[in-house]
Each structure stands twice: as C-alpha cells, then as structure tokens.
matplotlib code that plots the C-alpha trace (Angstrom):
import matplotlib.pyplot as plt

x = [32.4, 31.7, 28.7, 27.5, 27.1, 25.7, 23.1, 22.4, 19.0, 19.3, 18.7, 15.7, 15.8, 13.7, 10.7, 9.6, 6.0, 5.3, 2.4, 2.7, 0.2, -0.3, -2.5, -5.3, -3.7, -0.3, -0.9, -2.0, -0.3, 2.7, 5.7, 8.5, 9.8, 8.0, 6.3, 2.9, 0.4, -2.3, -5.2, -6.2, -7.9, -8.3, -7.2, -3.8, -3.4, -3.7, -2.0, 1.1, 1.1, 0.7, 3.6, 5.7, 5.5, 3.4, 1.4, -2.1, -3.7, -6.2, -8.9, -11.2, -15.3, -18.4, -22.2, -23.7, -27.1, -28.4, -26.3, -23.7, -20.3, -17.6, -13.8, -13.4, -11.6, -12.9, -15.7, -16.9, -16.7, -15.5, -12.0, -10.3, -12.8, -15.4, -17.9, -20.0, -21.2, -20.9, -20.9, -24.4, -26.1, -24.9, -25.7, -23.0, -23.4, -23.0, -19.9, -17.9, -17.9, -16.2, -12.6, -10.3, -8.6, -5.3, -4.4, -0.9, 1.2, -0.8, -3.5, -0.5, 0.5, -3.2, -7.2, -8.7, -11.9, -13.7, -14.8, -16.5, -16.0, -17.0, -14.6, -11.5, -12.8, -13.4, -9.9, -8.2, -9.4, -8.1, -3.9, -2.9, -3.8, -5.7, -3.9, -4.6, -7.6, -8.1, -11.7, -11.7, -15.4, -16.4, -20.0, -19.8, -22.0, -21.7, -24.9, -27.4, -28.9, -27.6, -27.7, -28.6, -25.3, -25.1, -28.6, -27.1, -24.8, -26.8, -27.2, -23.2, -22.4, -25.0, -23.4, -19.9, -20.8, -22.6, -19.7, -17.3, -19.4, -19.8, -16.1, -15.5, -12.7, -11.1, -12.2, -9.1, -7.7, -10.0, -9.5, -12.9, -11.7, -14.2, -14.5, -17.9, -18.3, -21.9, -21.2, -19.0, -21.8, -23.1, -19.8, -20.0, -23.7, -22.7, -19.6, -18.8, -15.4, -14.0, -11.2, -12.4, -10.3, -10.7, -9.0, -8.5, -7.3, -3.9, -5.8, -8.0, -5.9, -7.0, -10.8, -10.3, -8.3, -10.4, -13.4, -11.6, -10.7, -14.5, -15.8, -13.1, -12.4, -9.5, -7.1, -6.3, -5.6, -3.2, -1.9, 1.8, 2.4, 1.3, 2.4, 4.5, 6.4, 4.6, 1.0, 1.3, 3.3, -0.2, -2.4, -0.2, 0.0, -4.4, -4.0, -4.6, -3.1, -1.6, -2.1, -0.4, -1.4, 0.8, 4.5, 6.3, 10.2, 12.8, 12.6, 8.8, 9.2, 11.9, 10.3, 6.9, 9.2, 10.8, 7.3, 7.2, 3.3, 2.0, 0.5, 1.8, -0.4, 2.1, 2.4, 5.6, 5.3, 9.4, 10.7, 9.4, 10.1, 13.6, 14.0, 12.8, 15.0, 12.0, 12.4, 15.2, 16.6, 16.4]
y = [-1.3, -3.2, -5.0, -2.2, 0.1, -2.8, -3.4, 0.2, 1.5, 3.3, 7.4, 8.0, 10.7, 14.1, 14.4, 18.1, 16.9, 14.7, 16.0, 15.6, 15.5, 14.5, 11.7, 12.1, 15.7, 14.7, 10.8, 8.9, 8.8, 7.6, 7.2, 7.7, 8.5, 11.0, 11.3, 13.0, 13.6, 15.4, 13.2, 12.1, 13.9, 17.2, 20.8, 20.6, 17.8, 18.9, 22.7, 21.2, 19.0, 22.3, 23.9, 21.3, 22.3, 19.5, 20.2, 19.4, 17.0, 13.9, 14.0, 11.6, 12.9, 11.6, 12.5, 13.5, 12.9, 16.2, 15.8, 18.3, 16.9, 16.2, 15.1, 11.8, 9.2, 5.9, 4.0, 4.4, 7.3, 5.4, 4.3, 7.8, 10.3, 10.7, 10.0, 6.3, 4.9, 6.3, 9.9, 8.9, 9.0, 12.3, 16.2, 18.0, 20.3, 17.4, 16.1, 19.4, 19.4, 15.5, 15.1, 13.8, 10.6, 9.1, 7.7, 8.6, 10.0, 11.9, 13.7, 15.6, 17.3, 17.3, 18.8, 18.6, 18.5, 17.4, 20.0, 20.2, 20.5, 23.5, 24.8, 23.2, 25.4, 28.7, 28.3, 27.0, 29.7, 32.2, 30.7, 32.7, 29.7, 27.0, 23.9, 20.5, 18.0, 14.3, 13.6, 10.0, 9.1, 7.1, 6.1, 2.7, 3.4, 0.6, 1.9, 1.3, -2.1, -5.2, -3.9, 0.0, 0.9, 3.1, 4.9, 8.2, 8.2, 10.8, 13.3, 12.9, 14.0, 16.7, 18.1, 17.7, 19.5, 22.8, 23.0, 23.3, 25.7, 27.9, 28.7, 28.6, 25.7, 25.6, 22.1, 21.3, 21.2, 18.0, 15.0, 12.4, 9.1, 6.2, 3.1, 2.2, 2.2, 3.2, 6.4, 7.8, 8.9, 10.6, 12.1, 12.8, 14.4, 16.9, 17.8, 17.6, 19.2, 17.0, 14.9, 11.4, 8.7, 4.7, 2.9, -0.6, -3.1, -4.9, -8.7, -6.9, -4.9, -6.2, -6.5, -2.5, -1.8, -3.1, -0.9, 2.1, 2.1, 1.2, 3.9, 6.4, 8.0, 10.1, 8.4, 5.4, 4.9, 2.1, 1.5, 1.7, -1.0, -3.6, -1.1, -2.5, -0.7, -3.0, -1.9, 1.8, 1.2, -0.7, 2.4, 4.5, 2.3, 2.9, 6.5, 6.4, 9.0, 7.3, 8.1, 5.7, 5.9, 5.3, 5.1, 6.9, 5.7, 6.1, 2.8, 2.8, 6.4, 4.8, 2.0, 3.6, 7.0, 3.7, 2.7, 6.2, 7.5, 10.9, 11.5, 10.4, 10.6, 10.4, 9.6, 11.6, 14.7, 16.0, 12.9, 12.4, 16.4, 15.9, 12.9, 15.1, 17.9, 20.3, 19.8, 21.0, 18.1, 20.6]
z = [11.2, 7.9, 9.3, 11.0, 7.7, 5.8, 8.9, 9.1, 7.6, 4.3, 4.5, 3.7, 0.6, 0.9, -1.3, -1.0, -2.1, 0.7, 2.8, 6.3, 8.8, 12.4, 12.7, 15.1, 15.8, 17.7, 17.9, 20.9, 24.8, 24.6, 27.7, 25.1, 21.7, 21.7, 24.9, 23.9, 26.9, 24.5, 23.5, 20.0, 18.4, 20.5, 19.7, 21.5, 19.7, 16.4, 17.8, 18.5, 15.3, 13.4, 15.6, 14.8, 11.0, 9.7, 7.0, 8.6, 11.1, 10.8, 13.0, 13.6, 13.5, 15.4, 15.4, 18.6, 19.9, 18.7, 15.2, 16.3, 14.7, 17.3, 17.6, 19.3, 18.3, 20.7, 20.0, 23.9, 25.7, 28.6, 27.1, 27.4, 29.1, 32.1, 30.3, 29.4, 26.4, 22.5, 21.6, 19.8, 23.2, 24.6, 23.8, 22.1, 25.2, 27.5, 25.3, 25.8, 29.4, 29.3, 30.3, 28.3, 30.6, 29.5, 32.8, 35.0, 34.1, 31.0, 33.2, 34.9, 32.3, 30.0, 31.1, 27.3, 26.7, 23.6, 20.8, 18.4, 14.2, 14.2, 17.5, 15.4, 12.3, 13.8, 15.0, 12.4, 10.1, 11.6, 11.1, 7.8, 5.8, 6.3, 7.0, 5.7, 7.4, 6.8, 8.3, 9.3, 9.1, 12.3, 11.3, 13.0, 15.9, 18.2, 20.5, 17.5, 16.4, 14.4, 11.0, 11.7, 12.4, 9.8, 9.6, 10.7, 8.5, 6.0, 8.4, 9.1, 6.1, 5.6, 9.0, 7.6, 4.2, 6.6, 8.4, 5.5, 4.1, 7.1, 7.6, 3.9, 4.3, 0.7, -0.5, -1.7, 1.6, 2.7, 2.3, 3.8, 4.9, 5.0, 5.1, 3.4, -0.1, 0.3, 1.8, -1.0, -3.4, 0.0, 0.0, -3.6, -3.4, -0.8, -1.3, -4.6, -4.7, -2.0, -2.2, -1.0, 0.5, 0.5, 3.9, 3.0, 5.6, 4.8, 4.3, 1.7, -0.4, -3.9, -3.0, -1.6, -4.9, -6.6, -5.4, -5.2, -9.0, -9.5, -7.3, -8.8, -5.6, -5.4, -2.4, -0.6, 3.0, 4.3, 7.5, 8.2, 10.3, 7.1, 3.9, 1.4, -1.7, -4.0, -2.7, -3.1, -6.8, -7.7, -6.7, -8.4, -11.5, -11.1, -10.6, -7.2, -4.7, -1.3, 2.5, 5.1, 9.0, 11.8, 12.5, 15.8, 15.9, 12.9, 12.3, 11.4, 9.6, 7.4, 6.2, 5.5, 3.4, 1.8, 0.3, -1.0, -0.4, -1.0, 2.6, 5.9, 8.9, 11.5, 15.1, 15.3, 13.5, 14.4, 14.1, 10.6, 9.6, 10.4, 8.4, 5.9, 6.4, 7.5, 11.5, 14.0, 16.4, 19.5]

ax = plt.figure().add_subplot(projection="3d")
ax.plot(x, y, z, "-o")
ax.set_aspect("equal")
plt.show()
C-alpha cells in the first residue's frame, strides 16, 4: 500500500485560468480512451469539443485552388478522404463534396465532409459567445516546387484576415499558429490585433526562443509528448504565454498540467476537464 501511494501520480491541482481547447476539434481516430470516430479538424469535431465544455478548438487551415480557406488537417488528401493529392490543387467546391475516410471501424459511426473557414464561422457565431480558435497555419504546400512552397502564403493570410472580418470574430479570441518566422509580420500587417503563436519543435527550443523573444510574438506552441517544466518556466521568465499540443490518457494530461502552460490543445477534452474539476465522469 506504501509503494503504491508513493508510485502513484501526484493530483494534478485546478487552475481556473487554464484555457482548454480541443485540438484539431475532438483529436484524431482513436479505438480507445476515448474512442473518437469524428475527424480532425471537421465541424463535429470541434461540436463535440465545444459540448464537452472546452473552452475552444484548434483547427488546422489550408488554401484551396481558388484561395477559398478550408479545414484539413493532412498534407494529402489521400491520407483520410476520397480525394488525391493537396487541397492546393482542388476547388473549394470540389473540396466540400470529399469524404472524410478514417478506415473501420470510424466510417460506421462518421460521413463528414470538409468545410470551409467560413462554414465553421457562420456557425460558430451564432453560440451565445464566440468560443476560442487556434488557427494552425498549414502553408507548407507539398504540391508546389523546391523552394516555392510558400508563395501562397500572402494570399493565406489576406483570406484569413476577410474572413475574420466578415463574421466580426472578436480578435481576441484568435490565436494564429505558424511556424515560419517570415509569415508573422504578414500576420502582423493584416491582422493587427491578433494574438500570434510561435510552434517550436522540442530539438530546437532555444533557437525557437530565441526568435520568438526577437519577433515579440505573443505565444509559444510546444508539443506535449517532449514538454518539460523547465521549458515553459523559460517562456514565462521572457514573457511569453504557453500553448502545449497533444495528450489523450491521464497519464499524458498529468504530466503536461504538471509543466503548468496557459493553453492545452487537447486530444481528450473530458478527460482533461475532469482533471480539472470542470467535467462530469458519466
């Protein structure tokens, strides 16, 4: 009994300022804890993320052929829908008529289709307030050349900022995540009042620090699985605000509460909530 309470993970303590959000909506298909049939990044996704309680949803944004800004979260069509190739190559029109493709058993219990930014707005504005919305920035377009990879990457954010404006989505509501330091004063130009948010990879944490005090952005974006106390205590310590991706069991939640960020993108929205003392276990 002795060894078990000194084995056991410590209780994670309940900080009413954490913002949680579901991270590409609900997470990604999963058999068990929790099972989750609903795509990432698609409306039920970030519906049920929402239903749950959580605070928001990341979603993760591509440019269509015709520059019409859609949800996806792949890098090829192919990897979870009926459709070939990169969202670049294809019509919004086309893109909307795709189905979403997770495999057995997922496709029992899911028929999503893409949407688009603007679809997730309109809807989203009508809730009685308007919930929180990480845009992860996928601007690395694998279908274009060696070294244009990025050319659309203007008109990206020029969509981004219309759409905002359209549906009058409070700015501070937003956080964009990148991970180019070129496109922040794009970011910056357009949309001003707009929280901006650095991801750095684990093996470059200092380089990414580094740029992100330089740059003055607002956030930045770690990934669970490699977070440690002593990186977030750094960004804090440089006046940075922290967002960590990822984490589905209790085991994972722990750890990452333990590093204590300010936003958790999470693959388990109830698991986390009640952790927090915001969810119900039935």
């Amino acid at each position: 009994m002795v060894l078990l309470a000194a084995c056991a993970a410590p209780k994670p303590v309940a900080n009413p300022k954490l913002v949680v959000l579901g991270h590409a909506g609900s997470g990604f298909f999963t058999p068990i804890s929790p099972f989750n049939f609903r795509p990432p990044s698609s409306w039920r996704g970030v519906r049920h993320a929402l239903r749950l309680g959580a605070d928001g949803s990341e979603i993760d944004l591509q440019l269509s052929q015709d520059s019409v800004v859609m949800l996806y979260h792949d890098q090829k069509l192919e990897n979870s829908s009926t459709g070939h190739g990169c969202v670049s190559q294809h019509p919004a029109a086309e893109l909307v008529q795709l189905r979403y493709r997770g495999g057995w058993p997922y496709d029992w219990f899911q028929h999503e289709r893409p949407v688009t930014f603007d679809t997730l707005l309109v809807r989203l504005s009508r809730r009685p307030s308007f919930p929180r919305l990480h845009l992860d920035l996928h601007e690395d377009d694998l279908c274009l050349p060696a070294g244009h990879q990025h050319d659309r990457t203007p008109a990206f954010i020029r969509q981004i900022a219309r759409s905002l404006s359209r549906y009058h989505v409070p700015p501070q509501q937003v956080l964009l995540v990148t991970q180019e330091a070129g496109t922040i004063p794009l970011v910056r130009a357009a949309m001003p009042q707009v929280r901006i948010g650095l991801e750095i990879a684990s093996d470059e944490f200092g380089t990414g620090l580094r740029l992100a005090k330089s740059e003055k952005v607002h956030t930045i974006v770690l990934d669970a699985d490699r977070v440690t106390p002593d990186q977030t205590a750094q960004a804090r310590a440089a006046g940075l605000s922290v967002v960590v991706f990822g984490g589905r069991s209790a085991k994972d939640i722990r750890r990452v509460l333990a590093t204590q960020p300010n936003e958790i993108e999470v693959d388990n929205v109830k698991r986390l909530l009640i952790l927090q003392g915001r969810g119900k276990k039935h």
